[in-house]
NUTI-879379 format. One line per field, with one value per residue: residue in one letter; x, y, z of N, C-alpha, C in turn. Coordinates in Angstrom, 3 decimals. Each point is the difference from the previous one (the first is absolute). Layout:
// NUTI-879379
aa	(A_...)
n_xx	(X_...)
n_yy	(Y_...)
n_zz	(Z_...)
ca_xx	(X_...)
ca_yy	(Y_...)
ca_zz	(Z_...)
c_xx	(X_...)
c_yy	(Y_...)
c_zz	(Z_...)
END
This chain:
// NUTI-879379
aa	(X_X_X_X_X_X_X_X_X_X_X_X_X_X_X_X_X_X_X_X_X_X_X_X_X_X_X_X_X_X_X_X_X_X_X_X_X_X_X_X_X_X_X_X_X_X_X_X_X_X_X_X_X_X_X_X_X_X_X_X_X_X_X_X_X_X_X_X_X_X_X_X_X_X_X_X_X_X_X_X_X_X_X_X_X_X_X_X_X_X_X_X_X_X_X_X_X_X_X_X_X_X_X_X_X_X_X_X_X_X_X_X)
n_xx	(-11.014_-1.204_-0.660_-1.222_0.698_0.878_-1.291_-0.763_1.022_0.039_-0.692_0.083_0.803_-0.591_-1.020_0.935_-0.152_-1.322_-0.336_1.029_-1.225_-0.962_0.496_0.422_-1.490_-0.724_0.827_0.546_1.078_0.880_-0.048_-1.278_-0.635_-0.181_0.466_0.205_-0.216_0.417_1.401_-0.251_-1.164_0.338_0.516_-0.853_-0.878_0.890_0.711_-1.195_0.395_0.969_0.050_-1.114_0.957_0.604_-1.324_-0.915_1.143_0.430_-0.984_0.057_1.742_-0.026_-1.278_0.832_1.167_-0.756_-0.445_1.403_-0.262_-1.648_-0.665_0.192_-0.050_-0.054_-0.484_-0.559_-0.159_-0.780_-0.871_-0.019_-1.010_-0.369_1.333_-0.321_0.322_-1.795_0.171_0.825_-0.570_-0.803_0.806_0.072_-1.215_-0.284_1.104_-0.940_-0.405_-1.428_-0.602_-0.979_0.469_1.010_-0.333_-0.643_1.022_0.809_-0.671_-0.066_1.063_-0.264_-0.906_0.751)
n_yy	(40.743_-0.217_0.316_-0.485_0.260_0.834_-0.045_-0.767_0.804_0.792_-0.354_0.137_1.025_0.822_-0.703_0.542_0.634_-0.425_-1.014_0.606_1.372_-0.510_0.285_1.368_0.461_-0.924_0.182_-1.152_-0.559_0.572_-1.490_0.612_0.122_-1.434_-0.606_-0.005_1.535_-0.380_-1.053_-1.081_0.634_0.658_-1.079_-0.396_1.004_0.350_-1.338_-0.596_1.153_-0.911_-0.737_0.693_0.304_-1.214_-1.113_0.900_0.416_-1.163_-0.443_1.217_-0.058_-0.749_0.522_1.103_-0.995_-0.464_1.120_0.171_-1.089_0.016_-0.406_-1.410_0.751_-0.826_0.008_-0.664_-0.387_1.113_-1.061_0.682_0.182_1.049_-0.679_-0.232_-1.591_0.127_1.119_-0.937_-0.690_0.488_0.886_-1.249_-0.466_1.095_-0.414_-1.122_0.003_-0.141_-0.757_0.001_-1.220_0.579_1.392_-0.225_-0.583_1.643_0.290_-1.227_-0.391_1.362_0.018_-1.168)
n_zz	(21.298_0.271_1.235_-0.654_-1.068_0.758_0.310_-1.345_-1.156_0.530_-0.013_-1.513_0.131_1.737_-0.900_-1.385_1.282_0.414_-1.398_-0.606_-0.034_-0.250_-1.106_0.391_0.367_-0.967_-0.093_0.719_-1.209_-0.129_-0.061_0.430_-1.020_0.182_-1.078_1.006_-0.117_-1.529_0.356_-0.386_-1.014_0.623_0.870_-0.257_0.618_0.639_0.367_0.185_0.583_0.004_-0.084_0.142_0.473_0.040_-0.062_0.310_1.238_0.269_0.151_0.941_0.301_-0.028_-0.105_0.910_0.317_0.093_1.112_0.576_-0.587_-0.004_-0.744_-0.110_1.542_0.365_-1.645_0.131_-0.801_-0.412_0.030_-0.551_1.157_-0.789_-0.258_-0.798_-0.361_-0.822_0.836_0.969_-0.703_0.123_1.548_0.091_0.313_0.642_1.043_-0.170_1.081_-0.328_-0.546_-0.867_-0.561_0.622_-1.068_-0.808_-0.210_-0.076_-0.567_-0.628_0.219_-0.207_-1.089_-0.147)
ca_xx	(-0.573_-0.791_0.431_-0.340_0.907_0.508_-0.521_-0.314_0.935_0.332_-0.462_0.599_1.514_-0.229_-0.392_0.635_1.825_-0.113_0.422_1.174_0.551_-0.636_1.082_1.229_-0.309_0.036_1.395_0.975_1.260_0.737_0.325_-0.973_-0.667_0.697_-0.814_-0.508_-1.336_-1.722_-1.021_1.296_-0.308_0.828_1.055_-1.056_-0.141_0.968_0.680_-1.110_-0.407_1.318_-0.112_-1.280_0.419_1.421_-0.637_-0.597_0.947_0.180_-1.387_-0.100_1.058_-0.364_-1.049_-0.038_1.138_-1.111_-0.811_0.825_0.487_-0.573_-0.351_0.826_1.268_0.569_1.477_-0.559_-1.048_-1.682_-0.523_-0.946_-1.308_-0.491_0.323_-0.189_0.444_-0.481_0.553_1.343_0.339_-0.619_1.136_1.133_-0.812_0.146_0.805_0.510_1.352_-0.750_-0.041_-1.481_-0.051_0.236_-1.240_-0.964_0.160_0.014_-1.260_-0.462_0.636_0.328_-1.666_-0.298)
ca_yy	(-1.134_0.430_-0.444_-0.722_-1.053_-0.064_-1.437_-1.294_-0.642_-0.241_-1.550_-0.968_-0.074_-0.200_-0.597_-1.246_-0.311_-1.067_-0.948_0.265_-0.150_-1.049_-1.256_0.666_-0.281_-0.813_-0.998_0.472_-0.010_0.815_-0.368_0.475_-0.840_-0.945_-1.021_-1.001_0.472_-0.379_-1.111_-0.588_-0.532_0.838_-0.965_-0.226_1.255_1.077_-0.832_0.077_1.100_0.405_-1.079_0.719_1.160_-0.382_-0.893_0.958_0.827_-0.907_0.051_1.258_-0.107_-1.101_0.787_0.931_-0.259_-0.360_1.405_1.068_-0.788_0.266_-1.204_-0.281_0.318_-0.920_-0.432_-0.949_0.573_-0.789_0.086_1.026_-0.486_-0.023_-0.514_-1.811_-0.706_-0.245_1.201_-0.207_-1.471_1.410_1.172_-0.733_0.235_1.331_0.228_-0.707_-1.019_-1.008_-0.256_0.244_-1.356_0.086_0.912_-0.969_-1.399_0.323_1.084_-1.359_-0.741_0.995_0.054_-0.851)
ca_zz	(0.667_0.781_1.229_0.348_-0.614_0.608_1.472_0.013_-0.134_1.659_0.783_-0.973_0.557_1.415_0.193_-1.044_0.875_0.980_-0.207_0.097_1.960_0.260_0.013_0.709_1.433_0.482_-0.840_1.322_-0.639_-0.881_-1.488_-1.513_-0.738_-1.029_-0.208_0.998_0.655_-0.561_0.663_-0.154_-0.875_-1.150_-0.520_-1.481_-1.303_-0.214_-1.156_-1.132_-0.817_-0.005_-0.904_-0.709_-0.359_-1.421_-1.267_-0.461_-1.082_-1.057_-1.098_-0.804_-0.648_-0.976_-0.531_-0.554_-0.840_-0.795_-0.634_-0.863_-1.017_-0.848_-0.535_-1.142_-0.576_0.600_-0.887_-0.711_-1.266_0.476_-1.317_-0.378_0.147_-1.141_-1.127_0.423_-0.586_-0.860_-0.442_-0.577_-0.881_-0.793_-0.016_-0.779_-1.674_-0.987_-0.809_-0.823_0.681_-0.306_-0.912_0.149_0.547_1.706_0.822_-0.182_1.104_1.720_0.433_0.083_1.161_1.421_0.256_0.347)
c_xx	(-0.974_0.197_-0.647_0.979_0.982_0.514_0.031_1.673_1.147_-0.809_0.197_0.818_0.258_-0.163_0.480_1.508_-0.520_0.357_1.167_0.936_-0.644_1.188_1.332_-0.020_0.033_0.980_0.679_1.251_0.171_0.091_-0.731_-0.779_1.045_-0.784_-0.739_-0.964_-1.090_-0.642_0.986_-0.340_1.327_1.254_-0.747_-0.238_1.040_0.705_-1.004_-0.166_1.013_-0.293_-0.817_0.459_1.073_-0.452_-0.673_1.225_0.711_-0.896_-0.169_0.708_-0.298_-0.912_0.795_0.956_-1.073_-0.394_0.792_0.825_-0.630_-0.246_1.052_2.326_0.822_1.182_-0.903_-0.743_-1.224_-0.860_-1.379_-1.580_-0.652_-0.070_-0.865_0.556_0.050_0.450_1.571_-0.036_-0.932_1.767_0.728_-0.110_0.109_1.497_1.200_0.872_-0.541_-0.792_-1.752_-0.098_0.381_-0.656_-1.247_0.109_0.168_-0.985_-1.432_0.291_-0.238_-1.543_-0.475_-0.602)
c_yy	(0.513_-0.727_-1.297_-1.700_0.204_-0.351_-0.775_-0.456_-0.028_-0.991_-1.269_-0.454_-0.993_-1.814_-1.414_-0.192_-0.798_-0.950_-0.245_-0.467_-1.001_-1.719_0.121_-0.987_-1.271_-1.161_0.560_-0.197_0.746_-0.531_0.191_-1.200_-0.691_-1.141_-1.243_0.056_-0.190_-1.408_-1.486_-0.077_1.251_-0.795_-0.491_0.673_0.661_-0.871_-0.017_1.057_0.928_-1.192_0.226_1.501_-0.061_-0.350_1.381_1.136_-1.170_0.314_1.139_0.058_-1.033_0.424_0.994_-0.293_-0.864_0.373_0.770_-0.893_-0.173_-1.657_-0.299_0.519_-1.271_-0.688_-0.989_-0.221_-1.123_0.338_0.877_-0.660_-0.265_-0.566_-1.519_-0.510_0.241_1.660_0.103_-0.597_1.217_0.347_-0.856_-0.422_1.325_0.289_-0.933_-1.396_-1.394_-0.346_-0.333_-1.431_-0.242_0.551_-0.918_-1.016_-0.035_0.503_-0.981_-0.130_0.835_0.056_-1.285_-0.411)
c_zz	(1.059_1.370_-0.045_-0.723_0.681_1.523_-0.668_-0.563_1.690_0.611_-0.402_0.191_0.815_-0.463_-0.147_0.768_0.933_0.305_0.564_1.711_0.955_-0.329_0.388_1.418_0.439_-0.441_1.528_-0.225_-1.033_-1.542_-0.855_-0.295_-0.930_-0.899_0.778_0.728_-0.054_0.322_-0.866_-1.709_-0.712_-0.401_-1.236_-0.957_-0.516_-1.467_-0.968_-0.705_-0.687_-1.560_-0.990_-0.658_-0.766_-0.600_-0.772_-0.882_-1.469_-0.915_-0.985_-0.648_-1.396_-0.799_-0.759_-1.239_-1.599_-1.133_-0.832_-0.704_-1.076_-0.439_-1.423_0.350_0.560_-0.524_-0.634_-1.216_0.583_-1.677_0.099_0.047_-1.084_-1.331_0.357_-1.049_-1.148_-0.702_-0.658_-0.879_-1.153_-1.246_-0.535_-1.741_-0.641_-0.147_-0.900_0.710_-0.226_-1.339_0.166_0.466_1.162_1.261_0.185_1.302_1.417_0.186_0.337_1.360_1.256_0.380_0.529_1.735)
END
């Protein structure tokens, strides 16, 4: 370390304890700094931010439980986006569950 970083980190030092002693000094009771010091809005903020800080951990929580569930696991059967009507009534015709006169009539009825 050369002499000259070694004054400037020694004054640094010297410098960043002022503060310090500067609020030692001027506080004339022993009890320190408390929430009240700041003036009467911390009866306000403090609960508010206390309230902002459960709604936010909730949220994440909820997200994350979401997230690591993945889509579809819920238990429920959901119908597949893609298929449309006119595709099923298709799958039911090819495999026979319908008859060309039925296909015909729903397929009428669904274009309608």
């Amino acid at each position: 370390m050369t002499r000259l970083t070694g004054w400037a980190v020694a004054a640094l030092a010297a410098i960043s304890t002022i503060p310090s002693f500067a609020w030692a000094q001027a506080r004339g009771d022993d009890y320190g700094p408390h929430m009240w010091d700041g003036g009467w809005y911390g009866m306000f903020v403090g609960p508010l931010m206390m309230i902002v800080f459960i709604a936010l951990a909730v949220a994440v929580i909820v997200l994350l439980v979401r997230w690591l569930g993945g889509p579809g696991r819920a238990g429920t059967a959901t119908a597949r986006p893609d298929k449309t009507a006119i595709d099923i009534l298709r799958e039911r015709y090819a495999r026979g569950e319908i008859d060309k006169a039925e296909f015909d009539e729903r397929r009428r009825v669904l274009e309608e």
